[in-house]
C-alpha positions, 0 to 999 in steps of 0.5 A, a space after each residue: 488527513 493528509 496524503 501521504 498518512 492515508 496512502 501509508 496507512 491504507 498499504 499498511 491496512 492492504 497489505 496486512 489484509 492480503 497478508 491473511 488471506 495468504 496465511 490461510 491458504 499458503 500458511 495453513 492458518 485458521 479460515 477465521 484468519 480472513 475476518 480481520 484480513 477483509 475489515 483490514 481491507 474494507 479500512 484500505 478502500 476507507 483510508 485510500 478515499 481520504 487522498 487529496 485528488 480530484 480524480 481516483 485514477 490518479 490517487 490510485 496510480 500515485 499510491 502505488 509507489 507508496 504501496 511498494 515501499 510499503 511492501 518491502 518494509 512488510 517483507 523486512 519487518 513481518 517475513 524477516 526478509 532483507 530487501 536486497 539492492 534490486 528492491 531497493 532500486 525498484 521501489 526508488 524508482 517507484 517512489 519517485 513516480 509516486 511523487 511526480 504524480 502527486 507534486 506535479 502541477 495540475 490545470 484547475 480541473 
């Protein structure tokens, strides 16, 4: 799997299992509203291990920005809310770190 497919489909899975979790204690939805939010969190952790790095800091620090990105698309699509010109220059930035992290050439470790 490569990289960027990973690193999307574990924030969607992340996001998707905190998003649960809010919804219980901030939503007042059902306490079994945890049990797909912690199965969707285990496919997180599954999914971010299938990213192509030798070392899991650096793996993690470049999916962040991904993570981000991925958070104001939940924002927009699931709570209906438009990210707004603040958003939108944040995540740039953070997608731009994301990239330097993943493309930068690396010594053969």
């Amino acid at each position: 799997m490569p990289t960027l497919a990973a690193y999307i489909g574990a924030a969607l899975a992340e996001i998707a299992g905190c998003f649960a979790f809010w919804a219980w204690l901030r939503l007042d939805k059902p306490i079994w509203w945890i049990v797909p939010g912690m199965a969707s969190l285990a496919l997180f952790a599954y999914l971010l291990t299938l990213a192509d790095s030798a070392a899991a800091g650096r793996a993690y620090a470049a999916y962040g920005g991904i993570y981000v990105a991925a958070s104001l698309f939940w924002l927009w699509a699931v709570e209906g809310v438009r990210p707004d010109r603040w958003d939108l220059i944040g995540v740039s930035i953070c997608l731009l770190g994301a990239g330097v992290i993943i493309a930068g050439p690396r010594a053969p470790v």
